[in-house]
FIGULO-358279 format. One record per residue (C-alpha): x, y, z. Coordinates in Angstrom, 3 decimals, padded with zeros to 6 digits. Each point is the difference from the previous one (the first is absolute). Layout:
FIGULO-358279
         X         Y         Z
         X         Y         Z
...
//
This chain:
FIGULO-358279
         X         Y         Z
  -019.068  -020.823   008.436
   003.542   001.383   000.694
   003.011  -001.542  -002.452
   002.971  -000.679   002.090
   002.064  -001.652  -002.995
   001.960   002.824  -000.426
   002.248  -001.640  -002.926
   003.008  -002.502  -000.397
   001.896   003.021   001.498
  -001.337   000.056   003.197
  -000.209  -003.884   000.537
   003.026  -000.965   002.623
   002.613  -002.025  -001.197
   000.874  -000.971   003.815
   001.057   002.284   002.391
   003.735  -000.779  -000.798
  -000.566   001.072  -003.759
  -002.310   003.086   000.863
   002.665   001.087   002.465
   002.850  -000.338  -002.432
  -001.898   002.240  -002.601
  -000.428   002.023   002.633
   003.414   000.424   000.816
   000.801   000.190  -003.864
  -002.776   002.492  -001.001
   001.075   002.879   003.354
   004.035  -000.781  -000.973
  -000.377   001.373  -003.323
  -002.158   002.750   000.858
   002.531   000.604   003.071
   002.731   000.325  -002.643
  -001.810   002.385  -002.342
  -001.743   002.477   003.212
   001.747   002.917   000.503
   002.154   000.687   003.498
  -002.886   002.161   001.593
  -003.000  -001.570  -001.874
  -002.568  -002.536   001.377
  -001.845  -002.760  -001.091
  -003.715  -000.980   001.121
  -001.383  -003.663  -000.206
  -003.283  -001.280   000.681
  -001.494  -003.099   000.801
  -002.356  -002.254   002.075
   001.178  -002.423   002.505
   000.619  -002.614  -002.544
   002.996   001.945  -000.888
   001.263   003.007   002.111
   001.595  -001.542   002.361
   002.163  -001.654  -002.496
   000.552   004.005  -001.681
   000.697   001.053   003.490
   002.727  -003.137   000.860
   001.188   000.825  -003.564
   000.545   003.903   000.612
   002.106  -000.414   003.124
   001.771  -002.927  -000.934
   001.113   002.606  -003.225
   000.830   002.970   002.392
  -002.988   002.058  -000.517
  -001.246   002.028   003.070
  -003.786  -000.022   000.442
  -001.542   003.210   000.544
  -003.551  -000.839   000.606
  -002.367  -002.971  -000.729
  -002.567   001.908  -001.250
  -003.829  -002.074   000.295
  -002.690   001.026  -002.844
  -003.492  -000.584   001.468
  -002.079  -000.975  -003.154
  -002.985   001.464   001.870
  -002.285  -002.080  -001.919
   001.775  -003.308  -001.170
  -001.960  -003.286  -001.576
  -001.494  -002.136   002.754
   001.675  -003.369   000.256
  -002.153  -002.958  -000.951
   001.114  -002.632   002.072
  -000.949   001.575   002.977
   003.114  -001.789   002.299
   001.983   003.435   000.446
  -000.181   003.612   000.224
  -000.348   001.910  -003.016
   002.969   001.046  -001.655
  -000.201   003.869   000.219
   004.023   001.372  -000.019
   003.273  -000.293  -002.463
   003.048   001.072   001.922
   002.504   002.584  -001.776
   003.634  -000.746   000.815
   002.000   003.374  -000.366
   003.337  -000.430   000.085
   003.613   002.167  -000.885
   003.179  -001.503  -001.225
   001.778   000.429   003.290
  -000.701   001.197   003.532
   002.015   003.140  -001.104
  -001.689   001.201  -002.866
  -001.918   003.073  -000.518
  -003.031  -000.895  -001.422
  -002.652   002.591  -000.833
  -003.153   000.224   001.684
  -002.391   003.074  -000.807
  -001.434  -000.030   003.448
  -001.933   003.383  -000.581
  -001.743  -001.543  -003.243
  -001.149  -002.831   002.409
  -001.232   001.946   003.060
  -001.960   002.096  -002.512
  -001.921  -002.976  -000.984
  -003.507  -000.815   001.212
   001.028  -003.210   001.445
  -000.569  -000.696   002.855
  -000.710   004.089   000.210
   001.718   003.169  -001.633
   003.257   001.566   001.894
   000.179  -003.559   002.308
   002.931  -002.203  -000.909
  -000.312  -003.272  -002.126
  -000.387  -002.941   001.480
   000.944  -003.164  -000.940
  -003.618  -001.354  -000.683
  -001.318   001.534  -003.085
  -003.609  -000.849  -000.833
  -000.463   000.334  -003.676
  -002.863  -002.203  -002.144
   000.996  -002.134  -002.927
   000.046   001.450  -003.488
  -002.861   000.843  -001.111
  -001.773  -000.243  -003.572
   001.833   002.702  -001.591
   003.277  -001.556   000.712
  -000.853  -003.061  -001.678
  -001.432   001.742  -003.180
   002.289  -001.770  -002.174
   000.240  -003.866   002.025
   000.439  -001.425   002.994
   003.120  -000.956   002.082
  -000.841  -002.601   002.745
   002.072   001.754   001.983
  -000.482   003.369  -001.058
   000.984   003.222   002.503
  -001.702   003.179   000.231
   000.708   003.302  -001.315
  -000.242   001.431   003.305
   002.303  -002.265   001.964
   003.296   000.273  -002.866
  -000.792   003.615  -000.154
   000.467   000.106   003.910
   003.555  -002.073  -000.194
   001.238   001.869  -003.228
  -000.668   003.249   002.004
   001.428  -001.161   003.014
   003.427  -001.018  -000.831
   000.975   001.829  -003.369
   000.149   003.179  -001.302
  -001.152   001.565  -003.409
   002.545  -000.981  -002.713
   001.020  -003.676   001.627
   000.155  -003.109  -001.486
  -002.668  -002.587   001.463
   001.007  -003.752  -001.167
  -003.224  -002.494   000.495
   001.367  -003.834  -000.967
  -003.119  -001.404   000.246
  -002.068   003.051  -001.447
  -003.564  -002.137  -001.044
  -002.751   002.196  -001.644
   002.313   003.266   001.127
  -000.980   001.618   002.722
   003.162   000.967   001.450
   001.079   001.644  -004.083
  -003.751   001.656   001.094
   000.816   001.682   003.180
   003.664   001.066  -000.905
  -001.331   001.731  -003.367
  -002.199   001.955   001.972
   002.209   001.393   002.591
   003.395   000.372  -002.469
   001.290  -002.721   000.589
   002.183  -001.505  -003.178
  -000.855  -004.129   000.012
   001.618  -003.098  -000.929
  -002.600  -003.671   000.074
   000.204  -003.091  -001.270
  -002.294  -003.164   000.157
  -000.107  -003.672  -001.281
  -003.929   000.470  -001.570
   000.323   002.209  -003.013
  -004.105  -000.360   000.501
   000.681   002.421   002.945
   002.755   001.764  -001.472
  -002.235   001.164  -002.189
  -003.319   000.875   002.490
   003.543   001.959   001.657
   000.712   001.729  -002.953
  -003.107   000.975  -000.399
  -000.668   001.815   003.072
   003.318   001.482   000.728
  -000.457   001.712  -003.844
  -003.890   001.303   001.539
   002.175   001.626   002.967
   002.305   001.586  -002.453
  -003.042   001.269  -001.898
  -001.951   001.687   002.970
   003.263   001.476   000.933
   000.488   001.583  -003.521
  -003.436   001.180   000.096
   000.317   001.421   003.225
  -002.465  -001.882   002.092
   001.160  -001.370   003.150
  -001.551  -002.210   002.122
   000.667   000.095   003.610
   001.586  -002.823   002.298
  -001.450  -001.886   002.657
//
């Protein structure tokens, strides 16, 4: 059986409300992003075209709408639809003339879809695996592999990554590993803490010198 309460977080409140916390939640991190940095969002359709509406409506220019191909995604039970197999990745910069950065060697040089071919926008990465939930579950946890990609992507070593909405810390995860400095909060100190405990288990590896290499 597959859970799709997520939480009271992720139960609409009307498209109206959702929208206006939409609008509320991208304003503030408009006001804190830097002039050349960039700001990634995901969602399913229940939501991203709200983000998207939201995004423009703010000013931001959309660079790509990235889709992550789960690969292997839980079947649907009811049997009346396709299977729900992507999230779509809004990237977006603060203004159509901002510089943002984009590390397009570090990307080419990446397996997917094949070494020294560019990126695409399709990215096929699996859920998270055990590993990544050593310390608890998020219901709507994201892999190592597919932060690791966007923290690589559109910063460089010694930037400051903000995550709003950081869950069991996956995005503190990623930007550890590649130098990154971090900022995350959350409303669940339960996951706070599952967070905590991971990001500190990055720190360690990296003190001890072991490495582990991205996706």
């Amino acid at each position: 059986m597959v859970k799709v309460d997520k939480g009271k977080w992720d139960q609409s409140q009307s498209f109206e409300n959702d929208h206006e916390f939409n609008m509320t939640w991208i304003r503030e991190c408009q006001r804190v992003l830097k002039p050349n940095g960039t700001i990634f969002i995901s969602g399913t359709m229940h939501n991203i075209y709200s983000v998207g509406f939201a995004l423009q409506s703010l000013g931001f220019k959309i660079i790509n709408d990235i889709a992550w191909f789960k690969v292997n995604p839980p079947p649907n039970l009811a049997c009346r639809y396709f299977t729900h197999s992507t999230e779509t990745i809004l990237w977006a910069k603060k203004g159509e003339k901002a510089k943002h950065v984009f590390n397009y060697d570090v990307m080419k040089a990446m397996p997917d879809p094949a070494p020294n071919k560019q990126m695409l926008s399709l990215w096929r990465i699996t859920p998270p695996g055990t590993n990544e939930k050593r310390y608890g579950k998020h219901p709507t946890q994201k892999p190592e592999a597919l932060m690791d990609r966007i923290v690589q992507a559109a910063t460089n070593v010694g930037d400051l990554v903000l995550d709003p909405f950081c869950g069991s810390g996956t995005t503190g995860v990623a930007a550890v590993r590649h130098g990154r400095r971090f900022i995350g909060f959350d409303l669940d100190q339960k996951y706070l803490d599952v967070a905590k405990k991971r990001i500190l288990d990055e720190k360690n590896l990296l003190t001890s010198g072991v490495t582990k290499k991205a996706a």
